[in-house]
C-alpha positions in Angstrom: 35.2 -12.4 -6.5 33.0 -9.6 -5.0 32.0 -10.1 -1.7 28.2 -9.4 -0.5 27.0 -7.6 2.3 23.6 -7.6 4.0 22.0 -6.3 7.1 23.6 -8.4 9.7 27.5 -7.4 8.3 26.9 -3.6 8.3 26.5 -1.2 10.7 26.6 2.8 10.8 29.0 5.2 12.0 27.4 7.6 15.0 28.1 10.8 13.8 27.8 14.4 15.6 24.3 15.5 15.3 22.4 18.5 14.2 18.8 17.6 15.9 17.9 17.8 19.7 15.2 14.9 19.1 15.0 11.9 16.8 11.5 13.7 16.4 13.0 16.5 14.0 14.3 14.3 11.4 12.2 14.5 8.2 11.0 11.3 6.5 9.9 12.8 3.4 10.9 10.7 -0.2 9.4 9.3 -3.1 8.2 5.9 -3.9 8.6 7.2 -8.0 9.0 9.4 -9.9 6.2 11.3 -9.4 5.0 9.9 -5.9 5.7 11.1 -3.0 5.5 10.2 0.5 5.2 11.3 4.0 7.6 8.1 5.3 9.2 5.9 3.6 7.5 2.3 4.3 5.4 0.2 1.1 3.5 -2.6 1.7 4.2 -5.5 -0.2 1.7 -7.1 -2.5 1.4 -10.2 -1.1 -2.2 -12.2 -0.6 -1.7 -12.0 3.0 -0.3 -8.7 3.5 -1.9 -6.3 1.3 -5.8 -6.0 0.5 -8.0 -2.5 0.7 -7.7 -2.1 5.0 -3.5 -2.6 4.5 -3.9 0.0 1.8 -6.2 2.8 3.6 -3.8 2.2 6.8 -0.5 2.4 5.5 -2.2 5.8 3.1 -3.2 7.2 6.3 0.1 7.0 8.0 1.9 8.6 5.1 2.8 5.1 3.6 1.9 3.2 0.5 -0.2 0.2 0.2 0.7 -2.1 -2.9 -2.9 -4.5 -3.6 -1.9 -7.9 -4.4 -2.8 -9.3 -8.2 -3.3 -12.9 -7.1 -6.5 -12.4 -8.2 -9.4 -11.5 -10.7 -9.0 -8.1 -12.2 -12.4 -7.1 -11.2 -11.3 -8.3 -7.9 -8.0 -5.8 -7.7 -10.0 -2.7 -9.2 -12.6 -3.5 -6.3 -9.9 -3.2 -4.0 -8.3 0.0 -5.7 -11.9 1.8 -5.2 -12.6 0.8 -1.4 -9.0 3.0 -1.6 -10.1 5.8 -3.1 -13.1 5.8 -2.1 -12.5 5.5 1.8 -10.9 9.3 2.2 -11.6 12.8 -0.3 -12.1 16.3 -0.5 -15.2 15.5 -2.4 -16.2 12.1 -3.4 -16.7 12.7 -7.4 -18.7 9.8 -8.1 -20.8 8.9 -5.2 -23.0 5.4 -5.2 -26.6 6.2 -6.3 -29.5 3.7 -6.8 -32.9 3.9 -8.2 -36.1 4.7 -5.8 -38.1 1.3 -6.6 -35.3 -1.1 -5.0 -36.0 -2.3 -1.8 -34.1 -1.9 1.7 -32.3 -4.9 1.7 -31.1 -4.5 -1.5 -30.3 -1.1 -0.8 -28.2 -2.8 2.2 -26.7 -5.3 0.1 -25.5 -2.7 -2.2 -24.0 -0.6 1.2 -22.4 -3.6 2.4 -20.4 -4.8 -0.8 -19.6 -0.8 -1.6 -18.3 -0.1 1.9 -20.8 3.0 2.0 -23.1 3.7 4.5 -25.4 5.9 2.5 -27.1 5.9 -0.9 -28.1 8.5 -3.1 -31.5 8.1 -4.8 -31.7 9.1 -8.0 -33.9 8.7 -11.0 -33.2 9.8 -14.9 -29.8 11.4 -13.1 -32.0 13.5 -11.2 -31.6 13.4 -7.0 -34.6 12.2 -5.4 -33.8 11.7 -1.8 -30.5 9.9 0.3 -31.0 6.8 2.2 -28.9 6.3 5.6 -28.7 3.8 8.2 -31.0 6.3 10.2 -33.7 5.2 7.8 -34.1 1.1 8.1 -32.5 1.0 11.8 -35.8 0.3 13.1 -37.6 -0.9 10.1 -39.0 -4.3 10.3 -40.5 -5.1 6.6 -36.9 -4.7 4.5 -38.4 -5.8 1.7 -40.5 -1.8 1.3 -39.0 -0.2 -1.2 -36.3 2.6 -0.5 -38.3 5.7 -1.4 -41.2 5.1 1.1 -38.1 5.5 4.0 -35.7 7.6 2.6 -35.5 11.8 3.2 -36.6 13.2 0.2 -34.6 15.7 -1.8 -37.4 18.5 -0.5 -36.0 18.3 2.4 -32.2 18.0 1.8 -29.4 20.1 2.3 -27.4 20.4 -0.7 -24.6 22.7 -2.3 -23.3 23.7 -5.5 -20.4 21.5 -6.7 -17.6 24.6 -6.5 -18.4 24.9 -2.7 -15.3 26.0 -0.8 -14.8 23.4 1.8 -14.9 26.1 4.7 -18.2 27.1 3.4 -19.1 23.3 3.2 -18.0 23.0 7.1 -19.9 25.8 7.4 -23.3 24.0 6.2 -22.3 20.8 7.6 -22.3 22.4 11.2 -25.4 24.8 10.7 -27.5 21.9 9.7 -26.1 19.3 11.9 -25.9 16.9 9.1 -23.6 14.2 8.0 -24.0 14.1 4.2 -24.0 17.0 1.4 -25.2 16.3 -1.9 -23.7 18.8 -4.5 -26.2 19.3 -7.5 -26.1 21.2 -10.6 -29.4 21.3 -13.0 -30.5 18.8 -10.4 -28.0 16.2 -10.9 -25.6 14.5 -8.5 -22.2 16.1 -9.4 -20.5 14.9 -6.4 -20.3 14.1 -2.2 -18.9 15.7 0.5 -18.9 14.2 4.0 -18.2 15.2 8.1 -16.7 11.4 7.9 -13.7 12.4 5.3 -13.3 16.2 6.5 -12.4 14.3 9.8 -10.0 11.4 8.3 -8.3 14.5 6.7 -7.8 16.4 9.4 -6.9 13.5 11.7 -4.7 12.2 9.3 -2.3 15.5 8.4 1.0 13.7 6.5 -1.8 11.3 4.5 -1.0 9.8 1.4 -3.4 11.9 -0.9 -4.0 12.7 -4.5 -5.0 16.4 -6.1 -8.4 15.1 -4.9 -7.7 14.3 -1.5 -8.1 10.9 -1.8 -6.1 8.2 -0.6 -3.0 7.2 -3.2 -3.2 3.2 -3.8 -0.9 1.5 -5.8 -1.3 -1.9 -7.6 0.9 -4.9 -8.9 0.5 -6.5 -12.2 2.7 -9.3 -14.0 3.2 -9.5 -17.0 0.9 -12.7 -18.8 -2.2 -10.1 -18.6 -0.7 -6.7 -18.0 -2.5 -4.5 -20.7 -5.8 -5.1 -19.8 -5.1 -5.1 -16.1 -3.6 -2.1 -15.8 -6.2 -0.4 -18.6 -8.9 -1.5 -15.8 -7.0 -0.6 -12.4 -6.0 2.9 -14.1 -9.3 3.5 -15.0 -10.6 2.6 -11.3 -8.2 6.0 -10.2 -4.8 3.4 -9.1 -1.8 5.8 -8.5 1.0 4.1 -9.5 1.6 0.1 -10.8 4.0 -2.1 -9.6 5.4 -4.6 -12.4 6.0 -8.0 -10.2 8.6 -10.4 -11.7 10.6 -12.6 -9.7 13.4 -11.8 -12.4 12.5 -8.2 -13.7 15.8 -8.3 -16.2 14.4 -10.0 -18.7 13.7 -9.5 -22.6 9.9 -10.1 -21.9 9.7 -7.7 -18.6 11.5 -4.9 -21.2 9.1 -5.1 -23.2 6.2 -5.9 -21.3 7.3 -2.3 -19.8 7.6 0.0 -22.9 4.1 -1.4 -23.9 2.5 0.1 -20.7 4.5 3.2 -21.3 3.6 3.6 -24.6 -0.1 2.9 -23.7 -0.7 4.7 -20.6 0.1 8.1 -18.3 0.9 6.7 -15.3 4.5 5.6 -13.0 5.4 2.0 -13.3 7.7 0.9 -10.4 9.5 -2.6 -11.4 10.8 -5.1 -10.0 12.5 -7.4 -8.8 16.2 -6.8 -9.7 20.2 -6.7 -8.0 22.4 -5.6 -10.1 23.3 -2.1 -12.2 23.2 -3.4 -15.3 19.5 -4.2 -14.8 18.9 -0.6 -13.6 20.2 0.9 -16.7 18.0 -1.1 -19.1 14.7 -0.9 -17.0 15.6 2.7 -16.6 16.5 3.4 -20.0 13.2 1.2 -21.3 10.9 3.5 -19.0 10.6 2.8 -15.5 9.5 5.3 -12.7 11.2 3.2 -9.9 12.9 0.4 -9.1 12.4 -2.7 -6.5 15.5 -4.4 -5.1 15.7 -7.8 -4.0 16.8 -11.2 -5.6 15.7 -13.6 -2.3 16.1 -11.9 0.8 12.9 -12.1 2.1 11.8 -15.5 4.7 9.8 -16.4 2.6 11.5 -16.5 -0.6 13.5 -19.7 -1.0 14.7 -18.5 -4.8 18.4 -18.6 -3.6 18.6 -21.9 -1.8 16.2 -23.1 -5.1 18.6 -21.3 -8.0 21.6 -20.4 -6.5 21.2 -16.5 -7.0 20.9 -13.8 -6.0 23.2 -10.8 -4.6 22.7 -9.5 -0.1 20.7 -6.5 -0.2 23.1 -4.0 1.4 25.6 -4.5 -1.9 22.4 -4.7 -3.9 21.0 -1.6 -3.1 24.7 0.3 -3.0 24.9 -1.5 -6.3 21.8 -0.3 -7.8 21.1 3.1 -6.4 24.6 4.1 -8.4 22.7 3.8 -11.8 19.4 5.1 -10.5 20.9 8.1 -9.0 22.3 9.2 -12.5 18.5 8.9 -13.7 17.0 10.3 -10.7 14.9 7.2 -10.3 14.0 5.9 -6.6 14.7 2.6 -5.5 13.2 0.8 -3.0 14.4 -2.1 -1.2 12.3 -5.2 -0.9 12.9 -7.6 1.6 15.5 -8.7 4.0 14.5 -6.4 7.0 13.7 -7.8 10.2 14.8 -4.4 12.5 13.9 -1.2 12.3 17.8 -0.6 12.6 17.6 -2.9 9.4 15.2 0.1 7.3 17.8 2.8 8.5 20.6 0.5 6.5 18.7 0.1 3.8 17.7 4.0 3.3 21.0 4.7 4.5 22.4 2.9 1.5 20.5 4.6 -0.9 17.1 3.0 -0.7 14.4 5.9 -0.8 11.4 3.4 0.6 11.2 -0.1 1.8 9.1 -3.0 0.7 7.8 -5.2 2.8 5.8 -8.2 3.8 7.4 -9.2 6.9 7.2 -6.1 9.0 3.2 -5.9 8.0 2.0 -9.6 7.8 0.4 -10.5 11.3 -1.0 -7.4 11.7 -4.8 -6.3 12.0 -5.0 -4.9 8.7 -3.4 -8.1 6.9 -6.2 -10.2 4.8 -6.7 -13.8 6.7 -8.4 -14.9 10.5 -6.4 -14.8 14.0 -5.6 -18.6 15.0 -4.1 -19.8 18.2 -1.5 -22.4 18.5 -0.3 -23.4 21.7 -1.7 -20.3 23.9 -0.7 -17.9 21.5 -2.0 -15.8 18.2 -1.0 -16.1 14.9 -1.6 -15.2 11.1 -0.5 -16.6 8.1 2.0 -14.9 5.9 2.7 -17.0 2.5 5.7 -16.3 0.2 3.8 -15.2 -3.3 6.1 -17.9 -5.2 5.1 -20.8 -2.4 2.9 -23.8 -2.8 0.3 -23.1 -0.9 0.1 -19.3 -2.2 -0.2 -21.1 -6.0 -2.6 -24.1 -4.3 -5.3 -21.4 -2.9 -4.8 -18.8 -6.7 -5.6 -22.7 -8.3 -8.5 -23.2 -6.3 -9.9 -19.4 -6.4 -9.2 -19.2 -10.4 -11.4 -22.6 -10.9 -13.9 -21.8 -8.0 -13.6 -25.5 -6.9 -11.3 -27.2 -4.1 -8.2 -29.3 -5.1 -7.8 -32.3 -3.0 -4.9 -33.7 -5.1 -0.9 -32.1 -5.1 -0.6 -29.6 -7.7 2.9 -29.5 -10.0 3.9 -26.0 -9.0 7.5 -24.9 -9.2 8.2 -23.2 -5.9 10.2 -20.5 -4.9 8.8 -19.4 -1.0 7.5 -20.5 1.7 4.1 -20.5 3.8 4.5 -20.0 7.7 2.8 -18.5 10.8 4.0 -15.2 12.1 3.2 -13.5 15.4 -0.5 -11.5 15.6 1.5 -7.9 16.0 -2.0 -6.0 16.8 -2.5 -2.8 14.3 -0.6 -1.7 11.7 -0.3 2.0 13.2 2.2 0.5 15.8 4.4 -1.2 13.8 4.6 1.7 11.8 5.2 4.0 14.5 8.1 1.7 16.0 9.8 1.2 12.3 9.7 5.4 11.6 11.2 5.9 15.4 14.4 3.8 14.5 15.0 5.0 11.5 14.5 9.1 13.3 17.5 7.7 15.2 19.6 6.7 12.2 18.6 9.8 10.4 20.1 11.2 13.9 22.9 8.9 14.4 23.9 10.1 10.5 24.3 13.4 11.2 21.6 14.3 9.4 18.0 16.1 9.3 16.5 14.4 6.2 17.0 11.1 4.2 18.9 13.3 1.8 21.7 14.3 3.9 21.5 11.2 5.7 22.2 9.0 2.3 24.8 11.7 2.1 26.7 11.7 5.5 26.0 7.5 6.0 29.5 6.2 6.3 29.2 1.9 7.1 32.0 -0.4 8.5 31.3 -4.0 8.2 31.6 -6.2 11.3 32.5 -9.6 12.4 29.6 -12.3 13.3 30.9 -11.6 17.0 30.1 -7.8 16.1 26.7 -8.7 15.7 26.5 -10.8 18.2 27.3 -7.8 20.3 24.8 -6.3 18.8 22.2 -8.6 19.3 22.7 -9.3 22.8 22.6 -5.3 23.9 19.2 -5.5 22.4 18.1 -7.7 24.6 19.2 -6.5 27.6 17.7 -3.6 26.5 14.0 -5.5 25.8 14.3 -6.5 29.4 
């Protein structure tokens, strides 16, 4: 009988090191085949942890933001655009309304867009652009948009092949926020100060040819066709086939469908063994999510009995995915940074997780205090109350009464961690010190040079108790 090893029975060697700061080491990877990223952290798609602001965060940092499918597909696709939308070279299809809508529809329309400006346009020619500037001080909101808005007379626009230094250029002479590029008179596209700056206060960005923000999206398999048709059409970068237990006959071919069907990398998951590498692999998968119950709020091994501990999982895995070239990411598990070095250590090129993210700003759900101090909810996407509210929101009606739901996680409060950004910054500075302690300069050499002993629980205990000496 095998024996299983997770995060608490492992630790890494120290090796001599080439770098003279943690700072050097490169956390370049890929998330697929055909994604890449600046670090090597995922956000899981979870109700609570990942909606548009998670996404747009963890993009910004060089992440990936996963948006959850626990609900309507016009619901997820809205999601996927605030992404895209939020961060480009040239916004392609920019919102435009007619001229004989009012103000506060014109607000309306702002508000559930996430814009805050409207083209006016009429029989696809430009008429004019409606800001903030024009209703700040208005007082009738109920005049129609084209007796406030600047008319196109008086706009600044461009041709749609602009150069972006000559669109700097214009954006600076004019002193104005917003330009409209028109061919024959028509709105061909949008560039703005807002995204030049995200782009250049963002430099390791997750970003498409386009420069807009990469988003990716789960999907399961009861409605997966049309989903992904509508999230792939909304611009989604990359899908994530969710399945508790991923090696299954249905999941195969729920997969070689969406291959057949569609251009685009399919990450799946969730699996622990090499044997279900090999046939998701070999049925057409970009990537590969570990993790059979490791997370604390997945109760599927105290439930069925299985599962295999991440560190053998991964090791386990990433032999067959290596072979193909596909990455693998490890989902779940972590609770330390020193916990993400192990993983990519072992073979992982990213990590998956709710846990480190849930809590934070950017997580979906209100701030509560209990007992003097701030929380947020973080619900396991197999628990009953995560099934409960999907009930409720699928019927539009509440549910006093107990629903029969077969349960496999847990809901539960989790410390308010302030923004994302930190926790990022704290996970990438551990693992700059594995990548270090490794003997290593990339994640490459340090999956390469990584050489684990497995301790004793009074080795981790050790372990444990420097740490906090050290937090004191």
């Amino acid at each position: 009988m095998e024996t299983g090893l997770t995060f608490a029975d492992v630790l890494l060697v120290p090796k001599r090191t080439p770098l003279n700061s943690r700072s050097e080491a490169d956390t370049k990877t890929r998330f697929t085949r055909n994604i890449p990223l600046h670090i090597p952290l995922v956000s899981s798609n979870m109700a609570t942890v990942t909606e548009y602001r998670m996404a747009i965060a963890m993009a910004r940092e060089g992440g990936l933001g996963i948006i959850h499918q626990f609900n309507t597909i016009e619901e997820q696709v809205a999601e996927v655009k605030k992404v895209k939308r939020s961060t480009s070279y040239v916004i392609e299809d920019p919102i435009t309304v007619p001229p004989h809508i009012t103000i506060k529809e014109a607000i309306e329309t702002m508000n559930k867009t996430g814009v805050t400006s409207l083209l006016v346009s009429e029989n696809k020619q430009l008429k004019g652009i409606f800001t903030h500037r024009d209703y700040l001080f208005e007082q009738d909101d109920l005049k129609l948009i084209s007796a406030v808005m600047t008319p196109f007379e008086k706009m600044i626009t461009a041709n749609p092949h602009i150069e972006m230094t000559e669109a700097k250029r214009i954006l600076h002479e004019h002193r104005i926020e917003k330009l409209p590029l028109i061919e024959n008179g028509e709105v061909r596209g949008l560039i703005t100060t807002k995204d030049i700056q995200k782009l250049e206060h963002w430099p390791h960005c997750t970003r498409d040819e386009k420069g807009r923000l990469r988003v990716g999206a789960a999907i399961g398999v009861k409605d997966s066709l049309e989903r992904a048709h509508a999230l792939i059409k909304s611009g989604v970068d990359v899908l994530v086939l969710d399945v508790a237990h991923a090696h299954s006959d249905l999941v195969i071919e729920t997969l070689k469908a969406l291959k057949a069907n569609f251009q685009i990398d399919i990450m799946v998951g969730n699996i622990a063994t090499a044997n279900a590498a090999r046939d998701l692999i070999e049925a057409g998968a970009d990537g590969l999510k570990i993790g059979i119950g490791p997370s604390p709020v997945c109760t599927t091994r105290i439930i069925s009995g299985s599962g295999v501990p991440q560190i053998s999982a991964i090791i386990d895995v990433v032999k067959i995915a290596n072979q193909y070239n596909i990455p693998i990411t490890a989902d779940g598990g972590m609770k330390y940074p020193g916990d993400v070095a192990k993983a990519i250590a072992a073979g992982a090129s990213t990590i998956y997780s709710g846990n480190f993210f849930a809590g934070t700003d950017e997580a979906p759900g209100v701030i509560m205090m209990k007992d003097g101090k701030r929380y947020k909810r973080y619900m396991g996407s197999a628990s009953y109350d995560s099934g409960h509210e999907r009930n409720e929101h699928a019927n539009k009606k509440k549910v006093r009464e107990r629903l029969d739901i077969f349960v496999e996680g847990v809901s539960t409060l989790v410390d308010y961690k302030g923004p994302v950004e930190d926790v990022i910054k704290s996970i990438i500075k551990g693992l700059q010190s594995g990548i270090s302690y490794c003997g290593a300069r990339t994640i490459k050499e340090m999956q390469a040079n990584a050489e684990f002993i497995k301790i004793t629980a009074a080795g981790w205990k050790e372990s444990q108790s420097r740490g906090e000496k050290l937090s004191e």
